[in-house]
PDB file as gemmi writes it, atoms N, CA and C in Angstrom:
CRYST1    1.000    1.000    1.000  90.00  90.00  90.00 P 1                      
ATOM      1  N   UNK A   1     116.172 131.774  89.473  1.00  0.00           N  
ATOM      2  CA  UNK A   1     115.571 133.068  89.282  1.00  0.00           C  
ATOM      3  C   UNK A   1     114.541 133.247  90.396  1.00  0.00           C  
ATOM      4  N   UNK A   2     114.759 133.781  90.886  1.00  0.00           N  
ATOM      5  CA  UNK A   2     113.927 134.411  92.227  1.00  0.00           C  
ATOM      6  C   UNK A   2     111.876 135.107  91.872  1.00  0.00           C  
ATOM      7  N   UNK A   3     111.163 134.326  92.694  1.00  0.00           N  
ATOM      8  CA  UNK A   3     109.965 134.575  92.251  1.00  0.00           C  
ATOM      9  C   UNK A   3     109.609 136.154  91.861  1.00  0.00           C  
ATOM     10  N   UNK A   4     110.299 136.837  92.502  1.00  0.00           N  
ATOM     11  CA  UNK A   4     110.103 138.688  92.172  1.00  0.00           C  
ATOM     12  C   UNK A   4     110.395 138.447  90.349  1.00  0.00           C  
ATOM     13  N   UNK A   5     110.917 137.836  90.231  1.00  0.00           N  
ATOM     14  CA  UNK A   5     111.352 138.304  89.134  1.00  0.00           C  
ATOM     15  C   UNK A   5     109.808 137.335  87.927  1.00  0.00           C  
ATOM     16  N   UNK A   6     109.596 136.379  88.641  1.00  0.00           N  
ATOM     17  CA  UNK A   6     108.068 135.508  87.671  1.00  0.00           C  
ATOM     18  C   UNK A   6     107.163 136.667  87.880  1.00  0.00           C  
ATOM     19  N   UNK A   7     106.771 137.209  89.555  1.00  0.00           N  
ATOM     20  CA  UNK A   7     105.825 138.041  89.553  1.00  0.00           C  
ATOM     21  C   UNK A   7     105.711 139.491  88.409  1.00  0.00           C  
ATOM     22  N   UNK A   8     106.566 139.525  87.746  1.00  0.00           N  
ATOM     23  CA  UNK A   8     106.879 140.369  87.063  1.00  0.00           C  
ATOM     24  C   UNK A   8     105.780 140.306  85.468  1.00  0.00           C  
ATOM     25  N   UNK A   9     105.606 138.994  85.708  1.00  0.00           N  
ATOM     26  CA  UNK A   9     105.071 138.535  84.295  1.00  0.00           C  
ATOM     27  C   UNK A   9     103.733 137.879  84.223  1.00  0.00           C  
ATOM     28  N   UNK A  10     103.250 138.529  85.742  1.00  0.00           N  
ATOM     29  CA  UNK A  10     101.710 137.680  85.612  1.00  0.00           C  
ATOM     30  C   UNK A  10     100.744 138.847  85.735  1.00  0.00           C  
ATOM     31  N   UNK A  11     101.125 139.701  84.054  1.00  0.00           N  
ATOM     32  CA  UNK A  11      99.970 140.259  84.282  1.00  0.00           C  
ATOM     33  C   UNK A  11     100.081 140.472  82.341  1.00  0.00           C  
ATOM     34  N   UNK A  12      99.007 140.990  82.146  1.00  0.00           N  
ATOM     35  CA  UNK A  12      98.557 141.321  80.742  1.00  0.00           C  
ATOM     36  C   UNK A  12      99.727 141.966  80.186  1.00  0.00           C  
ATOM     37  N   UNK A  13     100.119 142.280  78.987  1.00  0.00           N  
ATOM     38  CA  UNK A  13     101.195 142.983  78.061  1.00  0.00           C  
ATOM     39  C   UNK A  13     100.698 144.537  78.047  1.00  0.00           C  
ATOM     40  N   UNK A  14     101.301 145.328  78.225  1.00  0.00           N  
ATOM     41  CA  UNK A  14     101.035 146.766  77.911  1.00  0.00           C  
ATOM     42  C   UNK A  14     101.957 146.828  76.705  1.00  0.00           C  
ATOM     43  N   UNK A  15     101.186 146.691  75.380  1.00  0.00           N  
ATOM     44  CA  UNK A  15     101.609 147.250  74.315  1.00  0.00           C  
ATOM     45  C   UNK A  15     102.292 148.681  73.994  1.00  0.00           C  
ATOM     46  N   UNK A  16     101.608 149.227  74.708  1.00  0.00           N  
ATOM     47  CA  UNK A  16     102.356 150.764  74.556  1.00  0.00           C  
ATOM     48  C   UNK A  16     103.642 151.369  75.033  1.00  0.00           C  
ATOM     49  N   UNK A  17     104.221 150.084  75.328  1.00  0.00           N  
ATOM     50  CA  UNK A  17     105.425 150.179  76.315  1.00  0.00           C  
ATOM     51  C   UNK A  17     106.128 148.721  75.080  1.00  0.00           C  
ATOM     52  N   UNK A  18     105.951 148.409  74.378  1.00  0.00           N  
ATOM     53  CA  UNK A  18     106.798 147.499  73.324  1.00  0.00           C  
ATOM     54  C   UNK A  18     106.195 145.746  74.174  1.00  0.00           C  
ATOM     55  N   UNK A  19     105.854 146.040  75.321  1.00  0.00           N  
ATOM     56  CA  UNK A  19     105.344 144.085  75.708  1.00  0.00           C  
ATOM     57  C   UNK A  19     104.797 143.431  74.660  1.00  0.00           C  
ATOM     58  N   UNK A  20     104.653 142.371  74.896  1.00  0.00           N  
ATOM     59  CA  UNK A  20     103.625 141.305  73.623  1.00  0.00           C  
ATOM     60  C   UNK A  20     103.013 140.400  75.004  1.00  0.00           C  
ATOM     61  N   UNK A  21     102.095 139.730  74.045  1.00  0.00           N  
ATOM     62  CA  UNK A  21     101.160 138.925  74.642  1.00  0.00           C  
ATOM     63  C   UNK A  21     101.744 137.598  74.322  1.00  0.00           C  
ATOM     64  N   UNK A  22     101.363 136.982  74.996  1.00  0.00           N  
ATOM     65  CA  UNK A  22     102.208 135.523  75.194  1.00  0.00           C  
ATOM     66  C   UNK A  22     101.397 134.982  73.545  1.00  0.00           C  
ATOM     67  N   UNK A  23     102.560 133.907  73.421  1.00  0.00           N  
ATOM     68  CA  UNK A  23     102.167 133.259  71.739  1.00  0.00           C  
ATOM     69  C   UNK A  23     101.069 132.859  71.718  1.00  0.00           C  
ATOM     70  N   UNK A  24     100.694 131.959  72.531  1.00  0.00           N  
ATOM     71  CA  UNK A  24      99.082 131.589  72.464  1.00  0.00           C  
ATOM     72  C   UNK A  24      98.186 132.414  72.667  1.00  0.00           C  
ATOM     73  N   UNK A  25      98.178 133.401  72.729  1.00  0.00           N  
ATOM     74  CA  UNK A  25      96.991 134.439  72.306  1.00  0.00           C  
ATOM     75  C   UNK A  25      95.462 133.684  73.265  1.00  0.00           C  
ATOM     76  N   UNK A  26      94.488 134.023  72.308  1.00  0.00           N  
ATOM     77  CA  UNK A  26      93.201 133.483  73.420  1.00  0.00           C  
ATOM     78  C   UNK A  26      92.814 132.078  73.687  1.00  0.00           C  
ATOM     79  N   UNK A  27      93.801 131.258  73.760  1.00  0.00           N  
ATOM     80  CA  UNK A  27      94.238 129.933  74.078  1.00  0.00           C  
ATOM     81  C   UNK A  27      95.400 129.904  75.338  1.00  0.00           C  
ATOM     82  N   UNK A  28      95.302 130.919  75.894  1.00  0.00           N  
ATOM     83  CA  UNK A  28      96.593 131.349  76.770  1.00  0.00           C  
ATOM     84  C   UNK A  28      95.688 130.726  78.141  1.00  0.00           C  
ATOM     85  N   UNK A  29      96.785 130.236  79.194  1.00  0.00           N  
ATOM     86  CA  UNK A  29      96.373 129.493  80.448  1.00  0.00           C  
ATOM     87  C   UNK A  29      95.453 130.567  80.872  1.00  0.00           C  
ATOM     88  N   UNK A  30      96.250 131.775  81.555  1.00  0.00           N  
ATOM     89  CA  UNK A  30      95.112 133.141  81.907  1.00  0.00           C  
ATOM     90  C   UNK A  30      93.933 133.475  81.659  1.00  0.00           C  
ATOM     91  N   UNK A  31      93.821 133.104  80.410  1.00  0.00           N  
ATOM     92  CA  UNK A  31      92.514 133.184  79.788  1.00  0.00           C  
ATOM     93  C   UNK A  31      91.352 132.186  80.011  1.00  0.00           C  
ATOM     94  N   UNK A  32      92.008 131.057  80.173  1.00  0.00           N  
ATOM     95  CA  UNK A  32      91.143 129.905  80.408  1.00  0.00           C  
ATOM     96  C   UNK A  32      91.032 129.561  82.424  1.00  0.00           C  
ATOM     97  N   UNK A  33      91.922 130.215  83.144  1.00  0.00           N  
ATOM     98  CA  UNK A  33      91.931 129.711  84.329  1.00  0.00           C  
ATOM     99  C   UNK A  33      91.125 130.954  84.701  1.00  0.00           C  
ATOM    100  N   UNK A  34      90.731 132.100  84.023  1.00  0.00           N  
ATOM    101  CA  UNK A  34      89.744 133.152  84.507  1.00  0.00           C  
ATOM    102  C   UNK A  34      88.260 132.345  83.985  1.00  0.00           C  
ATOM    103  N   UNK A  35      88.105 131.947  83.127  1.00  0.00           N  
ATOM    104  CA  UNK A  35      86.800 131.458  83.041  1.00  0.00           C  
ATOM    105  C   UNK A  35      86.230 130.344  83.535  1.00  0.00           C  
ATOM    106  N   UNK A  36      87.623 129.157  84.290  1.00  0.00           N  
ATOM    107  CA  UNK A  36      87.074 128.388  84.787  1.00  0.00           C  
ATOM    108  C   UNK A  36      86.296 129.183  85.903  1.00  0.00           C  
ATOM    109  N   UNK A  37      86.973 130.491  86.441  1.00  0.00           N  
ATOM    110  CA  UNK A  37      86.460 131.103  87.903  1.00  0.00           C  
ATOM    111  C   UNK A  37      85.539 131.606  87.518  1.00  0.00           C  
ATOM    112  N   UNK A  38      85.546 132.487  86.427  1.00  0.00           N  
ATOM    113  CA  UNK A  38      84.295 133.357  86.410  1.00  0.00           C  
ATOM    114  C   UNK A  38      83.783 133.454  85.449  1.00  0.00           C  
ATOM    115  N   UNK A  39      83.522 132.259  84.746  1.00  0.00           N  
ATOM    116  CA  UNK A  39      82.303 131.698  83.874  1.00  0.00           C  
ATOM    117  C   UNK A  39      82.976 132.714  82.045  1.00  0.00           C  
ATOM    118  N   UNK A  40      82.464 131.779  81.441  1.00  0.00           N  
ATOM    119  CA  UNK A  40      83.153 131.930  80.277  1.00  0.00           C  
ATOM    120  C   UNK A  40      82.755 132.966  79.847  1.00  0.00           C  
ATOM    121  N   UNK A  41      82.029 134.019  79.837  1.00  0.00           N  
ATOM    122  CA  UNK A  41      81.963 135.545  79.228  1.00  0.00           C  
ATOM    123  C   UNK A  41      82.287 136.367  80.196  1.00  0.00           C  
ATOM    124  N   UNK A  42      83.164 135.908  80.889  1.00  0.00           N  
ATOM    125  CA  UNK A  42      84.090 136.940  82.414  1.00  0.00           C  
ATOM    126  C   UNK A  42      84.691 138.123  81.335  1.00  0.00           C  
ATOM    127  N   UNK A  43      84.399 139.192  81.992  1.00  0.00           N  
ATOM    128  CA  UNK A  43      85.916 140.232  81.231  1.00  0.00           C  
ATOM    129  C   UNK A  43      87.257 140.244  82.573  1.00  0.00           C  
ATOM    130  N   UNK A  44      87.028 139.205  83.436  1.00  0.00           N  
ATOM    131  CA  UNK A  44      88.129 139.406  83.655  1.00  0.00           C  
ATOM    132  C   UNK A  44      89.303 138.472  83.301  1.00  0.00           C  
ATOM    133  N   UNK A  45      89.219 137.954  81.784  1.00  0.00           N  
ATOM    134  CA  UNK A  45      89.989 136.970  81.208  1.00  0.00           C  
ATOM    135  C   UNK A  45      91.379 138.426  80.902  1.00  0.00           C  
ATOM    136  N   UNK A  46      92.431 137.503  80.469  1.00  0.00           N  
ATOM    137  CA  UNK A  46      93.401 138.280  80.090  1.00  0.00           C  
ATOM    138  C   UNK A  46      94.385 137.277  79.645  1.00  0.00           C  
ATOM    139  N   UNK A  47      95.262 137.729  78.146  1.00  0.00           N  
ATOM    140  CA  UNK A  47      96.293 136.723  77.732  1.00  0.00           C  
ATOM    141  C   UNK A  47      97.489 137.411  78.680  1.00  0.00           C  
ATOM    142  N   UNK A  48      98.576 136.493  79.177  1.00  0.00           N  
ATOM    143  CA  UNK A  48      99.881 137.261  80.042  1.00  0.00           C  
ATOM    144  C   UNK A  48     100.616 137.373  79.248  1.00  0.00           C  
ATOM    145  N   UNK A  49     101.640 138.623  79.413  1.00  0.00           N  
ATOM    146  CA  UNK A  49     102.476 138.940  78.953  1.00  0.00           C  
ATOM    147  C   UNK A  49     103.706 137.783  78.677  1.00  0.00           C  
ATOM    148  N   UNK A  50     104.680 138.000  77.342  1.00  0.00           N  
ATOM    149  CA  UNK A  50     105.730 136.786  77.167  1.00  0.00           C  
ATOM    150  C   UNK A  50     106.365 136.840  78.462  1.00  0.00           C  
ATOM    151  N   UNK A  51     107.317 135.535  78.928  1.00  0.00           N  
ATOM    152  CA  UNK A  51     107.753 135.328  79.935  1.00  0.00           C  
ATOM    153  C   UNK A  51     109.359 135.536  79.193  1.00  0.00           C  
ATOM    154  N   UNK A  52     110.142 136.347  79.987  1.00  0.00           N  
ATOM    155  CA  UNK A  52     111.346 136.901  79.470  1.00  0.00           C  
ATOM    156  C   UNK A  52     112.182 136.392  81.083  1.00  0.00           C  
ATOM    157  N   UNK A  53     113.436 136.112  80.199  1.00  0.00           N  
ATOM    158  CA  UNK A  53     114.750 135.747  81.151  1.00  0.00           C  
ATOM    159  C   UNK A  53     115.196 136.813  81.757  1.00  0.00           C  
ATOM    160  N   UNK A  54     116.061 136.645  83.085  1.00  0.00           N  
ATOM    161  CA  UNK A  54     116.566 138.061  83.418  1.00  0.00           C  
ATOM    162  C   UNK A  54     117.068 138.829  82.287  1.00  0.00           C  
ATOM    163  N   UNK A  55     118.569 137.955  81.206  1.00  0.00           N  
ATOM    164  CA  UNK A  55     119.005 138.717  80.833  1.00  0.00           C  
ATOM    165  C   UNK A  55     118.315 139.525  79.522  1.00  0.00           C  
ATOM    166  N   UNK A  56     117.318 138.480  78.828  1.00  0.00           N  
ATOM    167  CA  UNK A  56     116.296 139.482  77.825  1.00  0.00           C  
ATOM    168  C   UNK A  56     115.499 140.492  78.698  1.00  0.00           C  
ATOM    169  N   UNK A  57     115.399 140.446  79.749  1.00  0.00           N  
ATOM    170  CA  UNK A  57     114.542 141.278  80.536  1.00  0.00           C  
ATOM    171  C   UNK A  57     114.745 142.672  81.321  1.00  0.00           C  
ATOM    172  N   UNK A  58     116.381 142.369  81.525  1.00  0.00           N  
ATOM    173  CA  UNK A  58     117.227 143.672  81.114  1.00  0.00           C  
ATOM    174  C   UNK A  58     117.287 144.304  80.121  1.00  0.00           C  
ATOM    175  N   UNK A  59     117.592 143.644  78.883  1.00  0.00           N  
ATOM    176  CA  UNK A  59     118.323 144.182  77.454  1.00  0.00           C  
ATOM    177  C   UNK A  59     116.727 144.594  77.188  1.00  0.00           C  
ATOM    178  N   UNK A  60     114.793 144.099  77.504  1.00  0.00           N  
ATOM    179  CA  UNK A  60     114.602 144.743  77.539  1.00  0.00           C  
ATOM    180  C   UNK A  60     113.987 146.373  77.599  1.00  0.00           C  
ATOM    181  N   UNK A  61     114.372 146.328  78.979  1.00  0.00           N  
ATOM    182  CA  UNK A  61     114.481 147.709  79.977  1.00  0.00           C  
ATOM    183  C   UNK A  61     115.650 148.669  79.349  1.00  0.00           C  
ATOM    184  N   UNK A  62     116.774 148.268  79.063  1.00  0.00           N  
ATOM    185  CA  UNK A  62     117.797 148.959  77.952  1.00  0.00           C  
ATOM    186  C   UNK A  62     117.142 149.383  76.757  1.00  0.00           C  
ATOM    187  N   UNK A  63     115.990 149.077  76.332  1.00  0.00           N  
ATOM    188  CA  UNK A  63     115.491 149.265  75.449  1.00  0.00           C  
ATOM    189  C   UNK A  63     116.699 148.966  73.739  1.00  0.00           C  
ATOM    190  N   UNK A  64     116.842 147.776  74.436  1.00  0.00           N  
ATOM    191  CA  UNK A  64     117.146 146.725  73.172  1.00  0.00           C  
ATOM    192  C   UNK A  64     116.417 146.106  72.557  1.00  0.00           C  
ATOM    193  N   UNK A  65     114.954 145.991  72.705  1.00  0.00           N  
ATOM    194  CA  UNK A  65     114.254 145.344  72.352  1.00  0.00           C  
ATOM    195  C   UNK A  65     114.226 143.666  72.819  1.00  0.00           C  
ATOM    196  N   UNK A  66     112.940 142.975  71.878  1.00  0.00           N  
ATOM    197  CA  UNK A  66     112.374 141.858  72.472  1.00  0.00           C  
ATOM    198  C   UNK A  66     113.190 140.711  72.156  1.00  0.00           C  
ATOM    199  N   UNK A  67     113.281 139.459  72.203  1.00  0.00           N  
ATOM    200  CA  UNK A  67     113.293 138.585  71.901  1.00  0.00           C  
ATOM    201  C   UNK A  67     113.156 138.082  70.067  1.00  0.00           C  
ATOM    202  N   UNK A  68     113.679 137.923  69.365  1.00  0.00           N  
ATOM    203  CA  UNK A  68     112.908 137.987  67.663  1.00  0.00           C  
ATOM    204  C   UNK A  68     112.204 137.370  67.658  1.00  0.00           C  
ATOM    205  N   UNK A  69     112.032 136.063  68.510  1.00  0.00           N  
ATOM    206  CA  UNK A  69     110.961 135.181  67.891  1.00  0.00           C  
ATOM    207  C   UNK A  69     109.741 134.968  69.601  1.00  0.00           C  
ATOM    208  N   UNK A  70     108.244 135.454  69.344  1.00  0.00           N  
ATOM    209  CA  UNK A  70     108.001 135.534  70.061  1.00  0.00           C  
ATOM    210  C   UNK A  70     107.072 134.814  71.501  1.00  0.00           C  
ATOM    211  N   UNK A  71     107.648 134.837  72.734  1.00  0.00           N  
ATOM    212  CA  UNK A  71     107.726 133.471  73.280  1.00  0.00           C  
ATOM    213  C   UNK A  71     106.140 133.030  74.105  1.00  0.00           C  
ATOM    214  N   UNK A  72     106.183 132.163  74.974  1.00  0.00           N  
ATOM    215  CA  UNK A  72     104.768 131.869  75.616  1.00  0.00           C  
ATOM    216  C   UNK A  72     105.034 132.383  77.441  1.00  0.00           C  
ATOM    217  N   UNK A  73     104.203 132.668  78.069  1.00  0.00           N  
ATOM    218  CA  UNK A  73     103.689 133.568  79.218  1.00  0.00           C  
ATOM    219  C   UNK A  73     104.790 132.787  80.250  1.00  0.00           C  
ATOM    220  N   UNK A  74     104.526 132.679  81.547  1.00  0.00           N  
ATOM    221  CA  UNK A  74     104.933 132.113  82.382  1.00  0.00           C  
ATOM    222  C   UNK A  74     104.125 131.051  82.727  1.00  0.00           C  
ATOM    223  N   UNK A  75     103.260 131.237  82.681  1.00  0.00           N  
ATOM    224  CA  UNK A  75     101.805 130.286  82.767  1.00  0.00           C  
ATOM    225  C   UNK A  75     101.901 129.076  81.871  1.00  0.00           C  
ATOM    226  N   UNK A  76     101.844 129.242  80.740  1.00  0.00           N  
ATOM    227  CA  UNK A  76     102.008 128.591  79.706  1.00  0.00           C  
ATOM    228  C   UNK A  76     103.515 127.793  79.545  1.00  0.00           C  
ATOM    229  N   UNK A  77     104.480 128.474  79.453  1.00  0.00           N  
ATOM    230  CA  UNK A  77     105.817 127.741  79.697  1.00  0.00           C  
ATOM    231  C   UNK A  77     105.348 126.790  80.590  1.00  0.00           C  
ATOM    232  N   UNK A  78     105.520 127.025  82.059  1.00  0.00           N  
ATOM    233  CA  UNK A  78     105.208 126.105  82.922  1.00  0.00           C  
ATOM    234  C   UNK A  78     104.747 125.310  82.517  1.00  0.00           C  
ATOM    235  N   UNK A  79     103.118 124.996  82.043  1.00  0.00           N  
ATOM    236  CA  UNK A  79     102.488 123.853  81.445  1.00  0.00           C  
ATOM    237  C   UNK A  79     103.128 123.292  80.195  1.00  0.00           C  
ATOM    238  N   UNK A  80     103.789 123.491  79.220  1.00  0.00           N  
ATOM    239  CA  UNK A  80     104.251 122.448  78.810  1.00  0.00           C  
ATOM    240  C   UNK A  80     105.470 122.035  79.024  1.00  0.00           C  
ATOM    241  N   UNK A  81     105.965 122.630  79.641  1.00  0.00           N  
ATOM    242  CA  UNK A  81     107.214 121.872  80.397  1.00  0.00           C  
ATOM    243  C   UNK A  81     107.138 120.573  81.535  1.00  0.00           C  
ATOM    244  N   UNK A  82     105.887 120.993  82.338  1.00  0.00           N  
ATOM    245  CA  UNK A  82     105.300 120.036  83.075  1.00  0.00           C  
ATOM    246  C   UNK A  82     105.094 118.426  82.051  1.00  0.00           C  
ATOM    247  N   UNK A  83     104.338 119.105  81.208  1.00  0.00           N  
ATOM    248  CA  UNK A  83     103.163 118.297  80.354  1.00  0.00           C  
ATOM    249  C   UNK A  83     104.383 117.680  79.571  1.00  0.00           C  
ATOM    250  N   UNK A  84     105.366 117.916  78.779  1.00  0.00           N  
ATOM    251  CA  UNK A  84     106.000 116.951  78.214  1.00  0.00           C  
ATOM    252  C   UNK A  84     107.228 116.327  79.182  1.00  0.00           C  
ATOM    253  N   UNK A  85     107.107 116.437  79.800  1.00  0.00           N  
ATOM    254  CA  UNK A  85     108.358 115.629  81.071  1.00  0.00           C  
ATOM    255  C   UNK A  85     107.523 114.043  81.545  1.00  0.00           C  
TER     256      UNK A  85                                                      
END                                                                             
Protein backbone atom coordinates (compact mmCIF):
# COMPACT_ATOMS: atom_id res chain seq x y z
CA UNK A 1 0.00 0.00 0.00
CA UNK A 2 1.60 3.06 -1.11
CA UNK A 3 2.36 5.87 1.58
CA UNK A 4 -0.42 8.34 -0.16
CA UNK A 5 -2.64 6.12 0.89
CA UNK A 6 -1.15 6.04 5.20
CA UNK A 7 -0.97 9.87 4.63
CA UNK A 8 -4.53 9.70 4.38
CA UNK A 9 -4.94 8.74 8.02
CA UNK A 10 -2.70 10.97 9.96
CA UNK A 11 -4.98 13.29 10.89
CA UNK A 12 -7.93 13.61 13.51
CA UNK A 13 -11.53 11.87 12.53
CA UNK A 14 -14.09 14.31 11.18
CA UNK A 15 -17.13 12.89 12.67
CA UNK A 16 -19.42 14.70 10.56
CA UNK A 17 -18.43 12.90 7.62
CA UNK A 18 -19.13 9.16 9.50
CA UNK A 19 -14.85 8.87 10.54
CA UNK A 20 -14.16 7.51 14.10
CA UNK A 21 -11.33 8.06 16.22
CA UNK A 22 -8.92 5.40 16.56
CA UNK A 23 -9.93 2.71 19.53
CA UNK A 24 -7.64 4.02 21.96
CA UNK A 25 -9.18 7.19 22.35
CA UNK A 26 -6.93 9.57 24.75
CA UNK A 27 -4.35 6.87 25.10
CA UNK A 28 -3.84 7.16 21.30
CA UNK A 29 0.09 7.50 20.08
CA UNK A 30 -0.98 11.21 18.61
CA UNK A 31 -1.98 12.22 21.65
CA UNK A 32 0.91 11.30 23.60
CA UNK A 33 3.71 12.10 20.84
CA UNK A 34 2.05 15.83 20.86
CA UNK A 35 2.73 16.22 24.47
CA UNK A 36 5.95 14.74 24.53
CA UNK A 37 6.55 18.03 22.03
CA UNK A 38 4.46 20.37 23.49
CA UNK A 39 4.14 19.74 27.04
CA UNK A 40 1.21 17.97 28.44
CA UNK A 41 -1.67 20.67 28.40
CA UNK A 42 -0.74 21.29 24.48
CA UNK A 43 -4.14 21.69 22.53
CA UNK A 44 -2.33 20.57 19.91
CA UNK A 45 -2.90 16.85 21.03
CA UNK A 46 -5.30 14.95 18.75
CA UNK A 47 -6.60 11.12 18.74
CA UNK A 48 -6.06 9.88 14.66
CA UNK A 49 -8.51 8.77 12.78
CA UNK A 50 -9.08 4.54 12.42
CA UNK A 51 -6.56 3.27 9.99
CA UNK A 52 -8.70 1.65 7.10
CA UNK A 53 -7.46 -0.77 4.21
CA UNK A 54 -7.73 0.30 0.66
CA UNK A 55 -10.56 -1.90 0.19
CA UNK A 56 -12.65 -0.70 3.52
CA UNK A 57 -11.49 2.64 2.43
CA UNK A 58 -13.22 2.54 -0.77
CA UNK A 59 -16.44 0.76 0.38
CA UNK A 60 -15.95 3.68 2.71
CA UNK A 61 -16.10 6.54 0.16
CA UNK A 62 -19.10 4.32 -1.50
CA UNK A 63 -20.62 5.15 1.44
CA UNK A 64 -20.95 1.58 2.65
CA UNK A 65 -20.02 2.36 5.73
CA UNK A 66 -17.24 1.48 8.41
CA UNK A 67 -15.70 -1.42 9.45
CA UNK A 68 -18.29 -3.12 12.43
CA UNK A 69 -15.86 -3.48 14.82
CA UNK A 70 -13.89 -0.44 15.48
CA UNK A 71 -10.15 -0.36 14.65
CA UNK A 72 -6.77 1.50 16.02
CA UNK A 73 -5.05 4.65 13.99
CA UNK A 74 -2.07 4.06 11.87
CA UNK A 75 0.08 5.18 14.59
CA UNK A 76 -1.07 2.83 16.93
CA UNK A 77 -1.34 -0.30 14.61
CA UNK A 78 2.20 0.28 13.84
CA UNK A 79 3.19 0.15 17.53
CA UNK A 80 1.83 -2.91 18.41
CA UNK A 81 2.72 -4.70 15.64
CA UNK A 82 6.27 -3.57 16.18
CA UNK A 83 5.91 -4.23 19.98
CA UNK A 84 4.63 -7.80 19.79
CA UNK A 85 7.06 -9.18 17.01
Amino acid sequence: MPKSHDDLFLSAADENIGERPCVNGDRCLANFMAQLRYGVDTKMAFTCKEFLLPTEYASFKEGKGLPQRKKKCLLCSRYFQVRNS
